[in-house]
N, CA, C and O atoms as a CHARMM CRD file, in Angstrom:
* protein
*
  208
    1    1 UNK  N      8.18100 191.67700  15.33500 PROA 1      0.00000
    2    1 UNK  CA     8.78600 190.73500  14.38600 PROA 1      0.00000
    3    1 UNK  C      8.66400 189.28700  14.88400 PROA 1      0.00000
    4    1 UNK  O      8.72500 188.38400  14.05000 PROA 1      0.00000
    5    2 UNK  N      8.49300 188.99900  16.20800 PROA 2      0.00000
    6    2 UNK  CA     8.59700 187.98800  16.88500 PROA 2      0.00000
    7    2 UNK  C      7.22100 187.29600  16.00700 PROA 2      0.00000
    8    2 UNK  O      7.27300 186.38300  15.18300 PROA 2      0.00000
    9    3 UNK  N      6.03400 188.03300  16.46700 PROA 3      0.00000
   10    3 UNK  CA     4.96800 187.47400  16.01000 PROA 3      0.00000
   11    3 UNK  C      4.76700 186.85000  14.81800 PROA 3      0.00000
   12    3 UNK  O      4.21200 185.75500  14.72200 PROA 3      0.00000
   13    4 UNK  N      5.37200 187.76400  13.50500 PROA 4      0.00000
   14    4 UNK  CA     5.27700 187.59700  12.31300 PROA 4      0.00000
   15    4 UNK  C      6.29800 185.86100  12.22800 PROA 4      0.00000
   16    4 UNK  O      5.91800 184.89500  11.56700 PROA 4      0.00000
   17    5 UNK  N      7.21900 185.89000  12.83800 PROA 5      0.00000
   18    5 UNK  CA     8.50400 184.90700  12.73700 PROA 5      0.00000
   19    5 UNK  C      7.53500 183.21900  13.34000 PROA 5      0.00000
   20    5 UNK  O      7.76900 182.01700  13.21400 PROA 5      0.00000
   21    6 UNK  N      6.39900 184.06000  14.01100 PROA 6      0.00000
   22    6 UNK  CA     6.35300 182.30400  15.02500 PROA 6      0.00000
   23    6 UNK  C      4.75400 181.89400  13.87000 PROA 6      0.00000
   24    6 UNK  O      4.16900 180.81900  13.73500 PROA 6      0.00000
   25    7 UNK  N      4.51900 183.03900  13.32500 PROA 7      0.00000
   26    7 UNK  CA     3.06400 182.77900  12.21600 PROA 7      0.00000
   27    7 UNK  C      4.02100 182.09200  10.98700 PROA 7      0.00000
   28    7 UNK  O      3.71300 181.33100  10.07000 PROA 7      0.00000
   29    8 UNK  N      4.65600 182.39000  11.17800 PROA 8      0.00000
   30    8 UNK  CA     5.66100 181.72500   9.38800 PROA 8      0.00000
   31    8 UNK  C      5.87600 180.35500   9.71200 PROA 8      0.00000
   32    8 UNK  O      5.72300 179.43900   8.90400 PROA 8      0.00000
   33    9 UNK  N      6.47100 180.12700  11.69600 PROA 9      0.00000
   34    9 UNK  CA     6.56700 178.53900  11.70000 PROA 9      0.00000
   35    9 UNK  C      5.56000 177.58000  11.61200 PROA 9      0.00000
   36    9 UNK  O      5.60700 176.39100  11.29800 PROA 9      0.00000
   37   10 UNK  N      4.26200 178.60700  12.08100 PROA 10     0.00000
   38   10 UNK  CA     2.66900 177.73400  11.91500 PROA 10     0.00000
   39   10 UNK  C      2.56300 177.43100  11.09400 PROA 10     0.00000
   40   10 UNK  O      2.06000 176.33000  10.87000 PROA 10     0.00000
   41   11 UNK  N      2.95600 178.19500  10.21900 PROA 11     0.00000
   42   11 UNK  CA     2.06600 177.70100   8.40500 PROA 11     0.00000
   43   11 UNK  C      2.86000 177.14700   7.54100 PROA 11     0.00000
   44   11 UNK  O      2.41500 176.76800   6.45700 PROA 11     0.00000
   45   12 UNK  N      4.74500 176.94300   8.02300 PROA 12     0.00000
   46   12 UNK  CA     5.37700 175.91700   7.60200 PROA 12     0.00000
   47   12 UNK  C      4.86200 174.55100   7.77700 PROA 12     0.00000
   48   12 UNK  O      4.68000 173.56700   7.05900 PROA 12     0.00000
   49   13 UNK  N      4.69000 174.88900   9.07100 PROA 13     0.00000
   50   13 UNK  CA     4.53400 173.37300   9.89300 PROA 13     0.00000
   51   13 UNK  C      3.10200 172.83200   9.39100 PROA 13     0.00000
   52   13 UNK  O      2.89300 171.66300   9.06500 PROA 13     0.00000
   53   14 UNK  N      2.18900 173.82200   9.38200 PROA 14     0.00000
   54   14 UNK  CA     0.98600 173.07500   8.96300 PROA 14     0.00000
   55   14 UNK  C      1.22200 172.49600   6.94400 PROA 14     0.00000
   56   14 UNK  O      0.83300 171.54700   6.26300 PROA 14     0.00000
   57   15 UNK  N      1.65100 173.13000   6.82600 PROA 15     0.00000
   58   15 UNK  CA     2.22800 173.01400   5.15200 PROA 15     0.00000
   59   15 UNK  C      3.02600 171.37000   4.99000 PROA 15     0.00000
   60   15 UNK  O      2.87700 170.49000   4.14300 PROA 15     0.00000
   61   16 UNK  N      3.96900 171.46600   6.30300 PROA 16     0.00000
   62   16 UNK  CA     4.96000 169.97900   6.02100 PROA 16     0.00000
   63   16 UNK  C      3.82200 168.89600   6.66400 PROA 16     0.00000
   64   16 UNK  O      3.97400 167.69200   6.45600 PROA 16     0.00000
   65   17 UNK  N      2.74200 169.36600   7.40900 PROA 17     0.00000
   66   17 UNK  CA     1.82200 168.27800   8.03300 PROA 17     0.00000
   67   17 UNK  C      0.87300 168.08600   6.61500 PROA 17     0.00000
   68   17 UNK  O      0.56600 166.91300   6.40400 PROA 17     0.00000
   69   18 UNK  N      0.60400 168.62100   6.08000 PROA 18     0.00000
   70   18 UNK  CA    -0.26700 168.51100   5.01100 PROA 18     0.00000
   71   18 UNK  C      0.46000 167.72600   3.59200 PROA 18     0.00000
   72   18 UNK  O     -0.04200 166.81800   2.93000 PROA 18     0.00000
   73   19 UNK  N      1.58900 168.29600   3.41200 PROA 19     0.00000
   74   19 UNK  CA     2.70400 167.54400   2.71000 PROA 19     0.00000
   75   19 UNK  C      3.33500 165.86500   3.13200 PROA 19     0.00000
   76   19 UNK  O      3.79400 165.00600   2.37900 PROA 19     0.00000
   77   20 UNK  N      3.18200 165.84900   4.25200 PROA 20     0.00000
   78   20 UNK  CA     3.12600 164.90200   4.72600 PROA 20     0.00000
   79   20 UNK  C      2.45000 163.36800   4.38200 PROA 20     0.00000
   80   20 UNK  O      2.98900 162.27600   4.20500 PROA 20     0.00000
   81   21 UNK  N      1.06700 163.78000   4.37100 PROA 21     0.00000
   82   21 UNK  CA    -0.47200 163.08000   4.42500 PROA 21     0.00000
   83   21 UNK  C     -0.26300 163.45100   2.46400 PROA 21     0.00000
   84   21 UNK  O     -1.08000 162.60100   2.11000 PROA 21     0.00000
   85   22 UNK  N     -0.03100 163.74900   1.82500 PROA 22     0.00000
   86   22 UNK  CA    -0.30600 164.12300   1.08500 PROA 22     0.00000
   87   22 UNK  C      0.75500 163.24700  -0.24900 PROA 22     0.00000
   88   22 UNK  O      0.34900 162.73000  -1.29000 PROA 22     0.00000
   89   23 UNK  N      2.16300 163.33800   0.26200 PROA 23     0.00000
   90   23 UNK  CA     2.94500 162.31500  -0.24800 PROA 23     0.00000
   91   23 UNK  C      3.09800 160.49400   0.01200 PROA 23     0.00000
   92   23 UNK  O      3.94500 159.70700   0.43400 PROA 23     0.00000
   93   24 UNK  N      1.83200 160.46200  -0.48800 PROA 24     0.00000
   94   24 UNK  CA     1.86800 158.44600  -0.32500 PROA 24     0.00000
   95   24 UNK  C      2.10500 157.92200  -1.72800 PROA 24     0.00000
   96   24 UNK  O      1.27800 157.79400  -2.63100 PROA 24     0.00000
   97   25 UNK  N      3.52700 157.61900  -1.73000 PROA 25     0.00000
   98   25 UNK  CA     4.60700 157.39000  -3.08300 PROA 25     0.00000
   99   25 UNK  C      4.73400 155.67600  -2.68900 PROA 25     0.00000
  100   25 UNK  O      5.56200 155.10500  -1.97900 PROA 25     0.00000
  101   26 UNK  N      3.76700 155.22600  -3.32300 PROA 26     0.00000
  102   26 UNK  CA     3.49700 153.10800  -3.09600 PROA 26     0.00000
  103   26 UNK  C      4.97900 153.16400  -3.97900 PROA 26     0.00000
  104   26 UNK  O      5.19100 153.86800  -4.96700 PROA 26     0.00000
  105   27 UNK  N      5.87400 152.27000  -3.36500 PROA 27     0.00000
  106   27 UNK  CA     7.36100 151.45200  -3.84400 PROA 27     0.00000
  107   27 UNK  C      6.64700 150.44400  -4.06100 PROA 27     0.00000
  108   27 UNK  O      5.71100 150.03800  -3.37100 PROA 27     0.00000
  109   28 UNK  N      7.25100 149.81000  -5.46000 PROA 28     0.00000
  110   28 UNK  CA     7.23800 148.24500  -6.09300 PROA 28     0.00000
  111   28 UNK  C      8.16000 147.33600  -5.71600 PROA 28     0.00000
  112   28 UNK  O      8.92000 146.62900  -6.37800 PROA 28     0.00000
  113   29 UNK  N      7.92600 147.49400  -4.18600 PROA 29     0.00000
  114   29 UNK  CA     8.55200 146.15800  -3.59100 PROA 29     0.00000
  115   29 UNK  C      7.67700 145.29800  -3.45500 PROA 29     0.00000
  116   29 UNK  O      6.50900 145.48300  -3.79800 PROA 29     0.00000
  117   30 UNK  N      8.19800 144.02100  -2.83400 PROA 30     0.00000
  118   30 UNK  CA     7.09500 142.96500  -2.80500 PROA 30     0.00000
  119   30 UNK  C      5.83800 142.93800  -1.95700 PROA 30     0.00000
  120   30 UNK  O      4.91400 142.12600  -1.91900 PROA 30     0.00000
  121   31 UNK  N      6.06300 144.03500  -1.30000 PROA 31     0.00000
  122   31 UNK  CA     4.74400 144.56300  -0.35400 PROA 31     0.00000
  123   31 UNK  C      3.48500 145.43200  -0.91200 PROA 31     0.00000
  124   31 UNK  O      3.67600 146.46200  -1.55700 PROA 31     0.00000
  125   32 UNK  N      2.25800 144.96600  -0.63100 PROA 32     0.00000
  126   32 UNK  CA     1.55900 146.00000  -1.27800 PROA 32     0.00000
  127   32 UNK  C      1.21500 147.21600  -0.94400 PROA 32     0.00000
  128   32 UNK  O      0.71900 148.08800  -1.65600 PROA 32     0.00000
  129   33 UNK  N      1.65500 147.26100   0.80300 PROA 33     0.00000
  130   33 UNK  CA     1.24200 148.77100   1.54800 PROA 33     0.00000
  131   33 UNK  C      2.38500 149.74700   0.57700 PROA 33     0.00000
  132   33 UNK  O      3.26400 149.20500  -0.09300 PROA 33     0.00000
  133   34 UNK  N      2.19700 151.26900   0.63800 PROA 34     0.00000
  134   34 UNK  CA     2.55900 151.90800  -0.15500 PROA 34     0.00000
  135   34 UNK  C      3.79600 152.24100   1.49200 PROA 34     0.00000
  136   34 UNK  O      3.86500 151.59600   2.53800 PROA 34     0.00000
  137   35 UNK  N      4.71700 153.71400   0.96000 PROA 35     0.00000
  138   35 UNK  CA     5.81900 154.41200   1.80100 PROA 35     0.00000
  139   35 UNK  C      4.87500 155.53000   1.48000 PROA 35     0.00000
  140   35 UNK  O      4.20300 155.77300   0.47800 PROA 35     0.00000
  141   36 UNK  N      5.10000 156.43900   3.20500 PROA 36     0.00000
  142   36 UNK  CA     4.64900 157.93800   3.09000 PROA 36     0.00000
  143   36 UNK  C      5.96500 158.02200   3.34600 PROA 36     0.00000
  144   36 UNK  O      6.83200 157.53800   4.07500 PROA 36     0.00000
  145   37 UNK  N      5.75300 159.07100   2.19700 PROA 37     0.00000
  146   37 UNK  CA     7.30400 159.89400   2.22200 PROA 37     0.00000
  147   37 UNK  C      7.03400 161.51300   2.66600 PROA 37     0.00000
  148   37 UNK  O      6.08200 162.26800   2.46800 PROA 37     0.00000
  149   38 UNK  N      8.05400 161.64300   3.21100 PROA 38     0.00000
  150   38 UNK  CA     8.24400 162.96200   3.94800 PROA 38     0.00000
  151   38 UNK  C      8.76500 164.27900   3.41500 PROA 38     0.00000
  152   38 UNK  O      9.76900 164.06100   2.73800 PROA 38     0.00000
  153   39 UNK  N      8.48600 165.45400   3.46200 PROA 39     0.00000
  154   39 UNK  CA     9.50700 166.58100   3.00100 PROA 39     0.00000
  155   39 UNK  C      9.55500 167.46500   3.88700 PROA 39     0.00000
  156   39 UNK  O      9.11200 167.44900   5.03600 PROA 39     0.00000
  157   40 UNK  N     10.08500 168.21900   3.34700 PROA 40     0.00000
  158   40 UNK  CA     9.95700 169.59600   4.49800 PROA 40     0.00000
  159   40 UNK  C      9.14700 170.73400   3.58500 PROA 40     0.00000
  160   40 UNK  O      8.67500 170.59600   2.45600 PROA 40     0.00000
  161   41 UNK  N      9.14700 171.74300   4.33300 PROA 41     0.00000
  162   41 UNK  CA     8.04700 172.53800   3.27500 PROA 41     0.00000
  163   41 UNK  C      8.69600 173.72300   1.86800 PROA 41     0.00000
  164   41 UNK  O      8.17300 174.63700   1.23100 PROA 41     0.00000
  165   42 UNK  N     10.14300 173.04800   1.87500 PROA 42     0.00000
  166   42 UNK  CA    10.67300 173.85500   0.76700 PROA 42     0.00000
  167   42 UNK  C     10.63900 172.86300   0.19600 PROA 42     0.00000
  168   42 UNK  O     11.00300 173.08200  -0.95900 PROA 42     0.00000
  169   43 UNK  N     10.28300 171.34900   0.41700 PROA 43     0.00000
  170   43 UNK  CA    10.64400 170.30500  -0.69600 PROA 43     0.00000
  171   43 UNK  C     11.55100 169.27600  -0.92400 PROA 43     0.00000
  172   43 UNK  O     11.75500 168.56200  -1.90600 PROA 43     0.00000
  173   44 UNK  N     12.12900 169.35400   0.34500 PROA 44     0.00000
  174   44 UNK  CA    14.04700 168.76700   0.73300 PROA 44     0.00000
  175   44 UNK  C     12.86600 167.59800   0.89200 PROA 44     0.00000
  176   44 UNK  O     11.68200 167.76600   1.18400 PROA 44     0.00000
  177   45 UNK  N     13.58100 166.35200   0.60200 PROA 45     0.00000
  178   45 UNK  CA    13.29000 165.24800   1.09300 PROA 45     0.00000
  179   45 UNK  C     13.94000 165.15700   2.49900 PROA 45     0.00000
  180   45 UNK  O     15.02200 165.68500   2.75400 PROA 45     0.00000
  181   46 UNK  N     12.93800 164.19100   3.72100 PROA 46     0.00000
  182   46 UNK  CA    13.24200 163.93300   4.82400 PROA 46     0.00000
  183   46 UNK  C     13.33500 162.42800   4.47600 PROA 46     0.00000
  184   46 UNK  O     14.44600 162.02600   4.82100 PROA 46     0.00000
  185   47 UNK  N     12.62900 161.49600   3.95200 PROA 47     0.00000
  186   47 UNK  CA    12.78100 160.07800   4.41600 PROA 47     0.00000
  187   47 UNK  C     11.16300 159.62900   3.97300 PROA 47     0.00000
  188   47 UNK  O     10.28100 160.43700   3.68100 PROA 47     0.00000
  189   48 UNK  N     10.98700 157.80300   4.01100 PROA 48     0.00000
  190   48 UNK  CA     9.80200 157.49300   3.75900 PROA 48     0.00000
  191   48 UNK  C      9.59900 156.24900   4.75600 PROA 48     0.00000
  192   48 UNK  O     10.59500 155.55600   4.96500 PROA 48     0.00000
  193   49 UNK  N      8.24000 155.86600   5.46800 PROA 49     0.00000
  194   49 UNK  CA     7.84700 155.26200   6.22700 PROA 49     0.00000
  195   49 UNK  C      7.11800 154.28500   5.68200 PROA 49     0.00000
  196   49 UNK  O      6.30900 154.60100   4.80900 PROA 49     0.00000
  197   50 UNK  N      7.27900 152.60100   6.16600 PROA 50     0.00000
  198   50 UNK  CA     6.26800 151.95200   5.15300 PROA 50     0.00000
  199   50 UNK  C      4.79300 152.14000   6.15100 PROA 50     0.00000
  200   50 UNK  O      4.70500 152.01600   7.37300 PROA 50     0.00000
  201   51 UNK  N      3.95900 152.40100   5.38300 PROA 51     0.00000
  202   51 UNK  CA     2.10400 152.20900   5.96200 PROA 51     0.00000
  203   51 UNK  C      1.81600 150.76300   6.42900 PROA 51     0.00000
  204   51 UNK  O      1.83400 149.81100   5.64900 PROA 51     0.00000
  205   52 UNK  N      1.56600 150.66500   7.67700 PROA 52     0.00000
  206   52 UNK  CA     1.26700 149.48400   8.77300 PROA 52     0.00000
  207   52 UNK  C      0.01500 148.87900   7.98100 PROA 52     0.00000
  208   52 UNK  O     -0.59200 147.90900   8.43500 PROA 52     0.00000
């Protein structure tokens, strides 16, 4: 069961890394770089970062 349990965190994790790169949600603030916004891999919002 161990095995099956630590393959489910891989393919979360690769899922929220891909979700990640994948959510670039540009805010209409006065800046033109866009926010990557974050989730987790059920969809919960984590937060958004502005792009350097």
């Amino acid at each position: 069961m161990k095995k099956v349990r630590m393959f489910l965190i891989l393919v979360l994790s690769a899922l929220a890394a891909v979700s990640c790169s994948y959510f670039k949600i540009p805010k209409k603030t006065g800046r033109k770089a866009g926010n990557i916004c974050t989730y987790t891999a059920k969809g919960e919002f984590i937060g958004c970062e502005p792009i350097k």
